[in-house]
VMD Tcl script that draws the C-alpha trace (Angstrom):
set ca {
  {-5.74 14.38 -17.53}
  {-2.57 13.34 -17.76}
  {-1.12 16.07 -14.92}
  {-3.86 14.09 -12.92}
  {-2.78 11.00 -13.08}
  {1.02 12.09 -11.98}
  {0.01 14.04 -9.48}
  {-1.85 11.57 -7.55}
  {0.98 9.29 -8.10}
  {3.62 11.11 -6.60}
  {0.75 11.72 -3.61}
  {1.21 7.94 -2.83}
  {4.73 8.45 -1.49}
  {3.58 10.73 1.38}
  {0.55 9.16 2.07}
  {2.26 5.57 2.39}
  {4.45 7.45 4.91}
  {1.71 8.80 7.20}
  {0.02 4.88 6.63}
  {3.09 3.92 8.65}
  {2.24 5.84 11.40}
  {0.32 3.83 14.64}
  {-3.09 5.54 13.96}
  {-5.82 3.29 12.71}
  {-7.21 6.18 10.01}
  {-4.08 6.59 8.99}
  {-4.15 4.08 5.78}
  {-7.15 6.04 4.39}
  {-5.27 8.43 2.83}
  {-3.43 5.98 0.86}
  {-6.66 3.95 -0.12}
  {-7.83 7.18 -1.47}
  {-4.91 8.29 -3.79}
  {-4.42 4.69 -4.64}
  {-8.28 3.98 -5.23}
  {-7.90 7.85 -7.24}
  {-5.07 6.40 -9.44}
  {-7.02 3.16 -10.33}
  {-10.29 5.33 -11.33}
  {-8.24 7.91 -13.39}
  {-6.08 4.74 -14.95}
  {-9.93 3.49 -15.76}
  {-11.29 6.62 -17.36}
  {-8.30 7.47 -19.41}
  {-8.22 4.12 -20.71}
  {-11.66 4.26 -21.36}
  {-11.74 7.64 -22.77}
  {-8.81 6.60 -25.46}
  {-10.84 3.41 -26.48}
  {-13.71 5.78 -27.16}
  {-11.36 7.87 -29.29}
  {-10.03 5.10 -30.97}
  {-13.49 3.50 -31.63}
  {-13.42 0.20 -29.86}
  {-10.97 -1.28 -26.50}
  {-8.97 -4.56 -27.77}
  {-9.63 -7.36 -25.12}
  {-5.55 -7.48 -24.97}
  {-5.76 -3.57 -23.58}
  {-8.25 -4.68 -21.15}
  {-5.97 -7.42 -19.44}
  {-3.10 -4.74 -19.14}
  {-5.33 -2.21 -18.00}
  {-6.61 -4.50 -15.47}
  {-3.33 -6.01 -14.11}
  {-2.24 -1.95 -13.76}
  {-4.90 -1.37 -11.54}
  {-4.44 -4.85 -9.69}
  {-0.51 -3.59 -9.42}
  {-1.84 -0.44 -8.34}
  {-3.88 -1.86 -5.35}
  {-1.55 -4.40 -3.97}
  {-0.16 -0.90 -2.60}
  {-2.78 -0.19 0.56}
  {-3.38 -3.81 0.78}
  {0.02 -4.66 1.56}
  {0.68 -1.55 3.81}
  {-2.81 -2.60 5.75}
  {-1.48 -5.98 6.10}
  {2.27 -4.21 7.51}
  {0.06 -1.71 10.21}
  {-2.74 -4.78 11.30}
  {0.17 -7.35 11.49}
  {1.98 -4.42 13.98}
  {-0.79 -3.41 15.85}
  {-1.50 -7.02 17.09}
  {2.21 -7.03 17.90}
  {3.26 -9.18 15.77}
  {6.21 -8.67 13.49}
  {10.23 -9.14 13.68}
  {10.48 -5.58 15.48}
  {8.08 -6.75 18.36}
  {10.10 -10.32 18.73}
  {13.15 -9.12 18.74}
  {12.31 -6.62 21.42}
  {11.02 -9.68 23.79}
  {13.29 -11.83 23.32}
  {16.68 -10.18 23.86}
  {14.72 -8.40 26.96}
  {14.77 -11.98 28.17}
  {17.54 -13.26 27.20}
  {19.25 -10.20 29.03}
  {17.31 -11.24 32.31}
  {18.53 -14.40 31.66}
  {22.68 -13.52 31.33}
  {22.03 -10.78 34.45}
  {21.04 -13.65 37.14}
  {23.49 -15.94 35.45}
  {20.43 -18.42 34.00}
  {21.58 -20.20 30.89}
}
mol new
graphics top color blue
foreach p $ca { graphics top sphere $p radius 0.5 }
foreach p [lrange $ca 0 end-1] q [lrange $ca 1 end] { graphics top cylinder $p $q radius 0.2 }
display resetview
């Protein structure tokens, strides 16, 4: 289980990757590795409490701030892609404004 949970961990580099790119199904692969780390974070926590014989409430707050950690991932990159697909965003403002402000220096505006 273990291979399993490194595995999909080193998936989320490529998938954040092809989340970058201007398609709008292009974040699901990273909500499903990231969503497939949280639930294989869960079960081997769950499946070491079992062994162990009971899950101390201070595992359960670290467990659940890993998974929180783990999440913040596609939220943030779905924030990045919705933020540049309404055009907003320092790349889109730049472009604009030094368009203008090169109109502006060509017929001698200031």
């Amino acid at each position: 289980m273990i291979w399993l949970r490194y595995t999909l961990l080193l998936l989320i580099f490529p998938s954040y990757f092809i989340a970058l790119s201007r398609r709008w199904w292009t974040t699901m692969p990273l909500w499903l590795v990231s969503t497939s780390v949280m639930l294989t974070q869960y079960l081997m926590a769950a499946q070491q409490g079992a062994a162990l014989g009971a899950v101390a409430a201070d595992d359960s707050f670290i467990y659940a701030g890993e998974m929180a950690k783990i999440m913040l991932i596609p939220i943030a990159v779905q924030f990045a892609v919705t933020l540049r697909a309404m055009g907003i965003g320092a790349g889109r403002r730049e472009n604009h404004g030094s368009r203008g402000l090169v109109e502006a220096l060509g017929t001698g505006e200031r």
